[in-house]
C-alpha positions as CSV (number, residue, x, y, z in Angstrom):
1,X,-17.6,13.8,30.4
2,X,-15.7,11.0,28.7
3,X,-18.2,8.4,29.8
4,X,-21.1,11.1,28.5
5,X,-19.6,11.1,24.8
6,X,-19.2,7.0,24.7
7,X,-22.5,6.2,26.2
8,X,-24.7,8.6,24.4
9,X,-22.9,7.7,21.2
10,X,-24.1,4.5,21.0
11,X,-27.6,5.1,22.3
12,X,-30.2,4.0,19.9
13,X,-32.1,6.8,19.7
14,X,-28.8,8.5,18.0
15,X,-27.7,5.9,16.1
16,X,-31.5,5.6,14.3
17,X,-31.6,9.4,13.6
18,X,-27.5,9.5,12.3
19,X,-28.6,6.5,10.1
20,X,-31.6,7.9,9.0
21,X,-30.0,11.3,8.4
22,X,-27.6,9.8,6.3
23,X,-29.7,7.9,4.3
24,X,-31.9,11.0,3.4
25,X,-28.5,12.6,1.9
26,X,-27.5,9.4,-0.2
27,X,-31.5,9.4,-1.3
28,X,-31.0,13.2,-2.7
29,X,-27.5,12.9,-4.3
30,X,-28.8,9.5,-5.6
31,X,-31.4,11.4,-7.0
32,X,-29.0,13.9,-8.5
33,X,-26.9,11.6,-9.8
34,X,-29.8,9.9,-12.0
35,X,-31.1,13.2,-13.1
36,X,-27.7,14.0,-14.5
37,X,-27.3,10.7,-16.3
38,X,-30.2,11.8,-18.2
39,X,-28.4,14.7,-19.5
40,X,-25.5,13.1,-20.0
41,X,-24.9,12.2,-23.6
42,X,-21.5,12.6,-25.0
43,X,-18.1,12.3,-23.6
44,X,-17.5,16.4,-22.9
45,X,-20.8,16.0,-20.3
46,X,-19.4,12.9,-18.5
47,X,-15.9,14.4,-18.6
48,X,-16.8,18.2,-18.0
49,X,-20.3,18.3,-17.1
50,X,-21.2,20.0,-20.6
51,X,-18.9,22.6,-19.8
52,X,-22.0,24.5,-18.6
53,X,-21.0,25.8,-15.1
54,X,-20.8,29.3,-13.9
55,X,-18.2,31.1,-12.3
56,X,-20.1,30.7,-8.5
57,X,-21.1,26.8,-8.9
58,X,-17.7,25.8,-9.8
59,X,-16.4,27.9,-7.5
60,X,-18.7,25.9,-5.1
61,X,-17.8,22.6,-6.5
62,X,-14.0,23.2,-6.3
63,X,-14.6,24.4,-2.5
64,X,-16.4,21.1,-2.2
65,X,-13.6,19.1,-3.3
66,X,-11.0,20.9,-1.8
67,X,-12.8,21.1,2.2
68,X,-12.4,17.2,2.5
69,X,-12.7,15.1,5.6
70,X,-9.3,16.2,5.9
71,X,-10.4,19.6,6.3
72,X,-13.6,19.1,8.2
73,X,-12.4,15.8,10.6
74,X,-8.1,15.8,9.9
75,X,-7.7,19.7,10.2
76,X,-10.0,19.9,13.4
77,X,-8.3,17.4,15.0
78,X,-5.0,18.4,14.5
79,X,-5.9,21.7,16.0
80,X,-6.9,20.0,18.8
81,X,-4.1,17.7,19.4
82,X,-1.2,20.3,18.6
83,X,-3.1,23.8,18.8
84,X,-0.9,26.3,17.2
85,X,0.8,23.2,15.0
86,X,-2.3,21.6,13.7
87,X,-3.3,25.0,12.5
88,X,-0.5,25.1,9.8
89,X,-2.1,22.7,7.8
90,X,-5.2,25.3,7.5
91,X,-2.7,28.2,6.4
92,X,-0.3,25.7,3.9
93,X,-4.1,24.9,2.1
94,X,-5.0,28.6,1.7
95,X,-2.3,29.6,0.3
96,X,-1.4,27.3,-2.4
97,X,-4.9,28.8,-3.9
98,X,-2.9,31.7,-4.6
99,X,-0.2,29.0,-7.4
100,X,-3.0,27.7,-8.7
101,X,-4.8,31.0,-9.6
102,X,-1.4,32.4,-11.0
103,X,0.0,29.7,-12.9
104,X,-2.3,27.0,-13.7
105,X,-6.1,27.6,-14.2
106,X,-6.5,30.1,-16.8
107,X,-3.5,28.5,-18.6
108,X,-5.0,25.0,-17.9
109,X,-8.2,25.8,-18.7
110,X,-7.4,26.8,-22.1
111,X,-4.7,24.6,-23.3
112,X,-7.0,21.1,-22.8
113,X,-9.7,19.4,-22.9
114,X,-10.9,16.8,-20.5
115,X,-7.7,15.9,-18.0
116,X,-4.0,17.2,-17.0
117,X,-2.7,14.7,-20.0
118,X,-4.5,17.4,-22.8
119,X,-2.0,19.9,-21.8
120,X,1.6,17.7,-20.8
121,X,0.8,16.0,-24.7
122,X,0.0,18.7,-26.5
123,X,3.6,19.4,-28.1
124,X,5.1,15.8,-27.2
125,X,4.6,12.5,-28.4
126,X,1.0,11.3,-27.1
127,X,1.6,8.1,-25.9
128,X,4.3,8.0,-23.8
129,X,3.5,11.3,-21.6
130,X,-0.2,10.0,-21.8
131,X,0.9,6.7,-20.0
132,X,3.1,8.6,-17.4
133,X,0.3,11.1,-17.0
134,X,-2.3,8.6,-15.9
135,X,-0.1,6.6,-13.7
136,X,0.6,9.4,-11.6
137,X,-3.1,10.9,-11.7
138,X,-3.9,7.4,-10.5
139,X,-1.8,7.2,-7.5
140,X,-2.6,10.5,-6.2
141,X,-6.2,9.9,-6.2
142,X,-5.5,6.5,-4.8
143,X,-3.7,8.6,-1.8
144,X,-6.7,10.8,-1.0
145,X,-9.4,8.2,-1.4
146,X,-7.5,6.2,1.2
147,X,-7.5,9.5,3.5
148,X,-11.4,10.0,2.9
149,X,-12.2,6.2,3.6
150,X,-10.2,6.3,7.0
151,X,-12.2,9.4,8.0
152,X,-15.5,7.4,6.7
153,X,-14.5,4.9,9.2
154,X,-13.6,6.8,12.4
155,X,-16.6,8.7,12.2
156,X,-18.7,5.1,12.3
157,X,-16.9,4.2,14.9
158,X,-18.1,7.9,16.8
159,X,-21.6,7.8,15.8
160,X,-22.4,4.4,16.7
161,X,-20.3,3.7,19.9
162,X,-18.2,1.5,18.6
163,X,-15.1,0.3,20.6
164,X,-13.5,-2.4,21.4
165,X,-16.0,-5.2,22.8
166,X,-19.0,-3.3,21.2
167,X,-20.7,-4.7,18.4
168,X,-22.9,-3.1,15.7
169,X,-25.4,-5.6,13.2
170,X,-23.4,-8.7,15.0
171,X,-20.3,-6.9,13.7
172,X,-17.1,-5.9,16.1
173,X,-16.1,-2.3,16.3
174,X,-13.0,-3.4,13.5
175,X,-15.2,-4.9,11.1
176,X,-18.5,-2.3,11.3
177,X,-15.5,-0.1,10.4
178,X,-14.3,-2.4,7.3
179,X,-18.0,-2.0,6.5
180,X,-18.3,1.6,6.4
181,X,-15.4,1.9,4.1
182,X,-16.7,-0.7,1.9
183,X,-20.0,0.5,2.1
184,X,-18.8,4.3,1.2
185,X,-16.6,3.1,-1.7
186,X,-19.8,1.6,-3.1
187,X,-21.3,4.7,-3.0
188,X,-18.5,6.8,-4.8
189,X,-18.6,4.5,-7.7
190,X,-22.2,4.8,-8.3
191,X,-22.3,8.2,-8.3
192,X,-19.2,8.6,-10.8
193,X,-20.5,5.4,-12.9
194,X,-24.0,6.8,-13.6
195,X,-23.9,10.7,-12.9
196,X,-20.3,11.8,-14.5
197,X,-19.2,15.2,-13.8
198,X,-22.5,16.9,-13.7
199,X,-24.0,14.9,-11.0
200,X,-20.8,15.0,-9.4
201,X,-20.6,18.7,-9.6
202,X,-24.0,19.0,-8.5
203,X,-23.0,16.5,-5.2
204,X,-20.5,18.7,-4.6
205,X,-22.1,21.7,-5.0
206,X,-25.2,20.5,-2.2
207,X,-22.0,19.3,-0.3
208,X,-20.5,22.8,0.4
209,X,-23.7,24.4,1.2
210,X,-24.1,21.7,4.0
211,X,-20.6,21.7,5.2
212,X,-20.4,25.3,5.3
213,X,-23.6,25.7,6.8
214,X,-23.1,23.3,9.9
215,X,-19.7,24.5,10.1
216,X,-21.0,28.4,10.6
217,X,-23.6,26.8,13.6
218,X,-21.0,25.1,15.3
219,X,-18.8,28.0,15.5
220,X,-21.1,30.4,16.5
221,X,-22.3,28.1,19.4
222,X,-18.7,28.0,20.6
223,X,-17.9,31.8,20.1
224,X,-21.6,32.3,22.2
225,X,-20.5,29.7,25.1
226,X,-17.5,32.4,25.6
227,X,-19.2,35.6,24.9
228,X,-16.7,35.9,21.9
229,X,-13.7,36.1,24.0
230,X,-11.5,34.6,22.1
231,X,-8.6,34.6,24.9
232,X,-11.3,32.7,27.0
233,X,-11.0,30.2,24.2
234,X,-7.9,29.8,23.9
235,X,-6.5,29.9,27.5
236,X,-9.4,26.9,28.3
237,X,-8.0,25.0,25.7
238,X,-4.8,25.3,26.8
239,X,-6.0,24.0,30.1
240,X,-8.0,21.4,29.0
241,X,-5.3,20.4,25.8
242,X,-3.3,18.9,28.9
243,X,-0.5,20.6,27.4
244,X,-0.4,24.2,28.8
245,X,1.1,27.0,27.4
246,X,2.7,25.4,24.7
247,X,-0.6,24.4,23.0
248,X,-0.6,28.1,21.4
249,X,3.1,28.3,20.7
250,X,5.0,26.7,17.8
251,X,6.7,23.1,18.0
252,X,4.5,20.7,19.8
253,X,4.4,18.8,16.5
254,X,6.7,20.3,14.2
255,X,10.4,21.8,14.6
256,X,10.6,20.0,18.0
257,X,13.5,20.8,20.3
258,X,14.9,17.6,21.7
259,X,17.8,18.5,24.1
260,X,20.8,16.4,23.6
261,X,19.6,15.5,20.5
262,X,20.9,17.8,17.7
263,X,19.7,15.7,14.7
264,X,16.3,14.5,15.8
265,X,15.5,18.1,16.5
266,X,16.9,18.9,12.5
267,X,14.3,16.4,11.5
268,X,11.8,17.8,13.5
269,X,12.2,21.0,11.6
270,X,13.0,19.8,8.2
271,X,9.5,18.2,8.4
272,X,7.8,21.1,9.2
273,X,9.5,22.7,6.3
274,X,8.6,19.7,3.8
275,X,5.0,19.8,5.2
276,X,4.5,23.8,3.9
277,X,5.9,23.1,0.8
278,X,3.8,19.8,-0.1
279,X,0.8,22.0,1.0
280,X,1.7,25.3,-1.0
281,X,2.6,23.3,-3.9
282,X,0.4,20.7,-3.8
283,X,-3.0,22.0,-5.1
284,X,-1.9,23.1,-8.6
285,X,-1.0,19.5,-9.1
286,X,-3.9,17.6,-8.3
287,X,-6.1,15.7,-11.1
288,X,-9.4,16.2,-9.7
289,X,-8.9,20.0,-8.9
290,X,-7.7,20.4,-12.4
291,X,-10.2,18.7,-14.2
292,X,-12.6,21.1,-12.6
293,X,-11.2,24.1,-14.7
294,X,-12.4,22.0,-18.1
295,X,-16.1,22.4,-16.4
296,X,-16.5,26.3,-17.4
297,X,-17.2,27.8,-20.9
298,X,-14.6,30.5,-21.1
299,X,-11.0,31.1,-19.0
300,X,-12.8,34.1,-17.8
301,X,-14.8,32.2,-15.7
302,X,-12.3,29.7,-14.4
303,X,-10.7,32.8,-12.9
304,X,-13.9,33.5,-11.2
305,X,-14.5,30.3,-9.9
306,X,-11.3,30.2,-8.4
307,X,-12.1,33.5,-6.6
308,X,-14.7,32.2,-5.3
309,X,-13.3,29.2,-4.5
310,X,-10.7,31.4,-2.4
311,X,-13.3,33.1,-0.6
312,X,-15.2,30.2,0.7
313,X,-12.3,28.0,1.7
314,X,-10.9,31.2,3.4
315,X,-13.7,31.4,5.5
316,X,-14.0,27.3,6.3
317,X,-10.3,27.5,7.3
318,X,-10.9,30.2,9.5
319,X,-14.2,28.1,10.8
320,X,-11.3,25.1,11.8
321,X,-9.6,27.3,14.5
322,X,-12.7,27.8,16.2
323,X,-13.3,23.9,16.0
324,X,-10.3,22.9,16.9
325,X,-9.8,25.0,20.0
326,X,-13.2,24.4,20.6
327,X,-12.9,20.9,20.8
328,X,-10.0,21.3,23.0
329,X,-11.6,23.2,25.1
330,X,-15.2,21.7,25.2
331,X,-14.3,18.3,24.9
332,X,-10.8,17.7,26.3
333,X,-7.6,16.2,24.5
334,X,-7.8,13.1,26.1
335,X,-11.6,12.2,25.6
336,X,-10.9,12.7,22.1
337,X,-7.5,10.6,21.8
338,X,-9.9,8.0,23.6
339,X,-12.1,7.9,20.8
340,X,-9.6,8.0,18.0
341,X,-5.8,8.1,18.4
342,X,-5.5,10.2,15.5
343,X,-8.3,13.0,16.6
344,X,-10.5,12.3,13.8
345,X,-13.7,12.6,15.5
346,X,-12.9,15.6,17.3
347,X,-15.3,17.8,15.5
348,X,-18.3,15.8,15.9
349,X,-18.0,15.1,19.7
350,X,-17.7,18.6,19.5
351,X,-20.8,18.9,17.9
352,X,-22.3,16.9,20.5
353,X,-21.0,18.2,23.4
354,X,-22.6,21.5,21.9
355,X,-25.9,19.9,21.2
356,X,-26.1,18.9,24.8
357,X,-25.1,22.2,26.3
358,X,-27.0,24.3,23.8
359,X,-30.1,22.2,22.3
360,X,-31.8,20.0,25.7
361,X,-29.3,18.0,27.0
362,X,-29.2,14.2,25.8
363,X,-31.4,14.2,23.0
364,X,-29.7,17.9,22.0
365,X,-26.2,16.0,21.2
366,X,-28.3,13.1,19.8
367,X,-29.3,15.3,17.1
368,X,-26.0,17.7,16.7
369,X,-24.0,14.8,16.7
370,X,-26.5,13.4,13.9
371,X,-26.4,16.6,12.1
372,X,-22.6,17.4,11.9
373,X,-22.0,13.2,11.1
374,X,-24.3,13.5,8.1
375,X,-22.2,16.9,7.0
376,X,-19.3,14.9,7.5
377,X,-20.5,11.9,5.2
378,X,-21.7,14.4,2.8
379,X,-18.3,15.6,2.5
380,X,-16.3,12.3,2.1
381,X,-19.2,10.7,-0.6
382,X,-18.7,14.1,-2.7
383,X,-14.8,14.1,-2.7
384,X,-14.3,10.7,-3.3
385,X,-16.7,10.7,-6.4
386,X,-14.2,13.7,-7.6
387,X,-11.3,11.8,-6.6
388,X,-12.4,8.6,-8.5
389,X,-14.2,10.5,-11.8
390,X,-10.7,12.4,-12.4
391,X,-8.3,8.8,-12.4
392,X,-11.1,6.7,-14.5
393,X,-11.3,9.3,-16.6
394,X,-7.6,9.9,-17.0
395,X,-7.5,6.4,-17.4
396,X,-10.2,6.2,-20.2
397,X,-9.2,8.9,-22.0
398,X,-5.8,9.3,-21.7
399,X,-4.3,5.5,-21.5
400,X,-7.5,3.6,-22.9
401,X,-8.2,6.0,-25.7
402,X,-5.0,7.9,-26.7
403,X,-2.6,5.2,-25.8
404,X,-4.2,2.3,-26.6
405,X,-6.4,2.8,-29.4
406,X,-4.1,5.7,-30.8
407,X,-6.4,8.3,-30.9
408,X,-9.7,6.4,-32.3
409,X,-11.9,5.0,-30.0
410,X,-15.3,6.2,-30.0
411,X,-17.0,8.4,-27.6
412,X,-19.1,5.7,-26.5
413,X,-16.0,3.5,-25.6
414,X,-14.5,5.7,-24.1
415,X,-17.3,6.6,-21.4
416,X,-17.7,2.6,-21.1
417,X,-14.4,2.3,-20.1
418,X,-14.5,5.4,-17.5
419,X,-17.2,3.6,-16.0
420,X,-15.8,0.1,-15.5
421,X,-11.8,2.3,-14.5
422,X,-14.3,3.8,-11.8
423,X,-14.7,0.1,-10.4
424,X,-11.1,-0.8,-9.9
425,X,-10.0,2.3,-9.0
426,X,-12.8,2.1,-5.9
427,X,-11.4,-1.5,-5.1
428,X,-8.1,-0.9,-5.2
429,X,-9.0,2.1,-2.7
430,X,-11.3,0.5,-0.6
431,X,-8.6,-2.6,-0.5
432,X,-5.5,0.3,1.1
433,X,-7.7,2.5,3.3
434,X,-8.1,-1.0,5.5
435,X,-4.7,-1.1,6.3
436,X,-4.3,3.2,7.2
437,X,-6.9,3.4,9.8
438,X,-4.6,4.5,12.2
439,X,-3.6,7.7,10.8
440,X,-4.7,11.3,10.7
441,X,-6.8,11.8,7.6
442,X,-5.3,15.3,6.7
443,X,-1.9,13.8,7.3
444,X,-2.4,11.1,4.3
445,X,-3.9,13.9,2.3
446,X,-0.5,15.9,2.8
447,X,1.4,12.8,1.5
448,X,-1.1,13.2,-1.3
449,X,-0.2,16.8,-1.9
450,X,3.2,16.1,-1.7
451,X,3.1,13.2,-4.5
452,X,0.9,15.9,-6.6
453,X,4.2,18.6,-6.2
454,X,6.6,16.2,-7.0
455,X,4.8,14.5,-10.3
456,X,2.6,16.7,-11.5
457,X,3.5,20.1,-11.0
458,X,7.2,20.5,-12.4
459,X,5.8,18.4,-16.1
460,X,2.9,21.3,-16.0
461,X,5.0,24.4,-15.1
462,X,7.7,23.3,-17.8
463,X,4.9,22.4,-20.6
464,X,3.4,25.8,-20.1
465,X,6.3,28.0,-19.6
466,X,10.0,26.7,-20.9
467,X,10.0,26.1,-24.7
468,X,12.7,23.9,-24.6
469,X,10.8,21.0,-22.6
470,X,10.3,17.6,-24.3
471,X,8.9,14.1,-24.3
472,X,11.9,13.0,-22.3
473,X,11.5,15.9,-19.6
474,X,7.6,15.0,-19.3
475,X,8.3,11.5,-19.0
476,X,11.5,11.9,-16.6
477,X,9.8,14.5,-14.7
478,X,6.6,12.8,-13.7
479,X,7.9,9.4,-13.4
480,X,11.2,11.0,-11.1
481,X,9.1,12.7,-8.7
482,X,6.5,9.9,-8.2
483,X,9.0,7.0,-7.9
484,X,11.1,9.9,-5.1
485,X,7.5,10.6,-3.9
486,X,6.7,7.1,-3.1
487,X,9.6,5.7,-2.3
488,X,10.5,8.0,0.9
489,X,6.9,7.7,2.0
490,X,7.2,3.8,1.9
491,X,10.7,4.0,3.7
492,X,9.1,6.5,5.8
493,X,8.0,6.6,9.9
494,X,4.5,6.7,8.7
495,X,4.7,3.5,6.9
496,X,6.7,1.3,9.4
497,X,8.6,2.1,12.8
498,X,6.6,3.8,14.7
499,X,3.3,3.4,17.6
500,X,0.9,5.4,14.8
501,X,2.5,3.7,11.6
502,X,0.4,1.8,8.8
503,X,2.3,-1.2,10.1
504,X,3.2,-0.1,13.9
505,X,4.6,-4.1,14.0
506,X,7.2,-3.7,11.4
507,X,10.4,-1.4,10.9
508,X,11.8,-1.1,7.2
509,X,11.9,3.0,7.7
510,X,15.6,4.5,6.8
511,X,14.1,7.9,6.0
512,X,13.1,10.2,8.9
513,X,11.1,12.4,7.9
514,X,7.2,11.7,7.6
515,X,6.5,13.9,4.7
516,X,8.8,13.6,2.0
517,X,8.1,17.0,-0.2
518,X,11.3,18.9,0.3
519,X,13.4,16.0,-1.6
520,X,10.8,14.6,-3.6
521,X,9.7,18.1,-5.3
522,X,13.2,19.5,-6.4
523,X,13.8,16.0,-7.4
524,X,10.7,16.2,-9.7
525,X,12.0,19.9,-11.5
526,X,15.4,18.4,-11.4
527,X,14.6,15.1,-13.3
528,X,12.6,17.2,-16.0
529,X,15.3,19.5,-16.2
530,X,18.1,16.4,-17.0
531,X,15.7,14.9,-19.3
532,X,15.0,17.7,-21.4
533,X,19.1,18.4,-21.9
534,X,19.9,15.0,-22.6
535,X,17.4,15.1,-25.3
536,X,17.4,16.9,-28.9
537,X,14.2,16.9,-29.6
538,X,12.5,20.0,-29.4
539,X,9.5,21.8,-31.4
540,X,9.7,25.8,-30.9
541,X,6.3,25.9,-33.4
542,X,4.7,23.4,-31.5
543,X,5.4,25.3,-28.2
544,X,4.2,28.7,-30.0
545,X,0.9,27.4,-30.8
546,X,0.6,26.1,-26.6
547,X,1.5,29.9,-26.0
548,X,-1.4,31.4,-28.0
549,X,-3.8,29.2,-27.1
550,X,-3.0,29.2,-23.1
551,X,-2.7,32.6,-23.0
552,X,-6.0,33.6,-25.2
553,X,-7.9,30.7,-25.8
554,X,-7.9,30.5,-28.9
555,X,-8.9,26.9,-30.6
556,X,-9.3,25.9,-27.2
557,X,-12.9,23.2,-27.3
């Protein structure tokens, strides 16, 4: 079956209809994008799409961004690989829906503007907080585009055979992949450049529909190949998992018992705690979920968006058990390491598998394959055009306009400079995602989640809620947690030190665990905790005004 997957992946026949699949989706949300440059005119439609969405299509949009490639391709995979494990990453996502509907979008919503940096400035000194605000909104974009780019590439490398010794164009299987990611972070910056946040909503938006859609096929085509036992299901992958009975029980990846070895198995358990709490945490801080709250016309309806957001990345999530046991069993744990070390892939040779069992043999996973590859493309274009719209525009409104020019550059400027932040910001992201091919996309999007917790969230909890935070707190808060954020994760095993490491060559790693959210986040409330005591400065009218206005709106746009 192994040989099935490789050869038929790189036959022509699929290769022309994956391509041509793909390029009818660019040719739509190309399309899109244009329209929506038409109607985009002043700064509030580039940054917040006019503000003109409904509860449904920004709930829609927010699913879009949130059900990633690590959802789709990372998620799926892990589920695969690790069974009960893997599946913790799907729970840890649904749930920290449930802090960002109680304590950050209605209040978010109403206290700003355009980005996170609105609401952390609104009682401090602009300038500073601004600064810190758009550094850290920066680097945990920068983290997720790098996760979406290495699932960009292992799906090339899937669709058109590619493996070592095969070429593509006259290209080797390691440079088609430097292609794709090159080729996709061209794509992201055109869209953000030209459509803003309408035509990136509207990507998104398309994007669910499609993801959800093929997602709901697949899974019904697995359920149907067992008659909807699910204890078929299960006990095949389990057999097929090459791991047995512990595929469905807890510590195949996390909170691993190592006999004799009392503080590796610690480790083991500590990460699996650090993972839950990045995930649950994580969501409330991250820029381009946030910015999607500004899109709406009352806090009313960012409540309903996020219900509906709830509801549809429920279902997905529930949608990745079925794909990930159904890739285990349908496809085998070891014909999908063999395609990608990190299981990346394992939802489209699911799809194919399916396609051939289901849809005419052959030319049946030709086209599922096809289909599920162009969903999956879909998926990473839209969220790295949210990713890369909410750190230019932090960048251009925040540092560019509020920092720099104190307040008074035009609207004009200000968009220009979005624009040409959107460039760099796609370099510098293209330029990192070379390096991380090796890892499991929805594990660099829980680093991500974990450098969101530990920046972000403990500057927005204290702005909105403790009276006596200050520009020191803010600044001591976000920089604290980032610098603890980044720091462990450099000195970390995914970095250096081990066979799946950025750099498996090199060992600098001193911290053992591979996610570093459990010291990282109390770090960031503790930092804004000292530098709000240490300082004096304090404005209770200031902070009174914030109340009103988060709570009811009020003087809100």
């Amino acid at each position: 079956m192994g040989s099935l997957f490789a050869a038929e992946a790189a036959t022509s026949g699929s290769r022309s209809l994956t391509i041509t699949l793909f390029l009818v989706f660019v040719a739509i949300t190309l399309g899109i994008t244009v329209w929506a440059s038409r109607q985009t005119k002043t700064a509030t439609d580039f940054y917040a799409g006019g503000r003109q969405f409904s509860g449904f299509q920004n709930g829609m949009a927010i699913g879009g961004d949130y059900m990633s490639a690590a959802s789709f391709l990372g998620i799926a995979g892990l589920i695969a690989l690790y069974g009960y494990d893997g599946f913790l990453y799907s729970i840890g996502f649904l749930v920290a829906w449930l802090v960002a509907l109680l304590l950050v979008a209605e209040f978010l919503r109403n206290s700003g503007r355009y980005t996170m940096a609105d609401v952390l400035a609104f009682r401090m000194r602009q300038r500073p907080v601004r600064t810190a605000a758009s550094v850290s909104t920066i680097v945990v974009s920068i983290f997720y585009l790098i996760a979406q780019m290495v699932g960009a590439g292992a799906l090339v490398s899937l669709l058109l055979g590619l493996k070592p010794g095969t070429e593509f164009l006259g290209m080797d299987a390691d440079t088609a992949k430097v292609a794709t990611i090159i080729l996709v972070g061209a794509l992201m910056i055109i869209y953000v450049t030209v459509g803003g946040m309408k035509g990136t909503t509207y990507v998104q938006i398309v994007k669910a529909f499609m993801l959800m859609g093929g997602a709901f096929i697949m899974v019904l085509l697995v359920l149907a190949h067992y008659k909807f036992n699910l204890s078929a299901l299960l006990g095949d992958a389990a057999t097929r998992s090459g791991k047995g009975s512990a595929f469905l029980e807890p510590g195949l990846r996390y909170g691993v018992e190592t006999a004799g070895d009392a503080a590796k198995t610690f480790y083991s358990k500590m990460d699996l705690l650090s993972l839950g709490l990045a995930l649950v945490l994580g969501t409330a801080g991250l820029p381009h979920i946030l910015t999607r709250f500004y899109t709406v016309p009352t806090s009313r309806i960012a409540r309903k968006s996020v219900l509906w957001a709830i509801g549809i990345i429920g279902t997905f999530y529930l949608f990745t058990l079925a794909l990930g046991f159904g890739a285990a069993a349908l496809v085998g744990g070891e014909n999908i390491t063999a395609q990608d070390k990190a299981g990346n892939t394992a939802a489209p040779q699911l799809a194919q598998q399916l396609g051939i069992d289901y849809l005419g043999g052959d030319t049946g996973g030709s086209i599922m394959l096809a289909v599920i590859a162009a969903v999956a493309f879909a998926t990473i274009l839209a969220v790295v055009a949210g990713l890369t719209l909410a750190s230019s525009s932090s960048l251009a409104h925040d540092f560019y306009a509020n920092v720099i020019k104190r307040g008074n550059a035009s609207e004009r400027d200000e968009v220009r400079v979005a624009r040409i932040s959107a460039l760099i910001i796609g370099a510098v992201a293209i330029a990192l995602s070379i390096f991380a091919q090796s890892l499991n996309v929805a594990f660099l999007v829980a680093l991500a989640f974990a450098v969101a917790a530990s920046a972000n969230l403990p500057a927005i909890l204290y702005s909105l809620f403790w009276r006596r935070f200050n520009t020191s707190g803010a600044l001591w808060s976000i920089y604290g947690g980032l610098a603890s954020a980044v720091i462990l994760v450099f000195f970390s095993p995914v970095v250096s030190g081990s066979a799946t490491a950025m750099f498996p060559d090199q060992d600098w790693h001193w911290f053992p665990l591979s996610n570093p959210g459990i010291i990282s986040i109390p770090l960031g409330f503790l930092f804004g905790w000292i530098g709000t005591v240490i300082s004096k400065e304090t404005d209770p009218e200031k902070y009174a005004e914030l109340e009103v206005r988060s709570v009811t709106g009020h003087g809100a746009h």
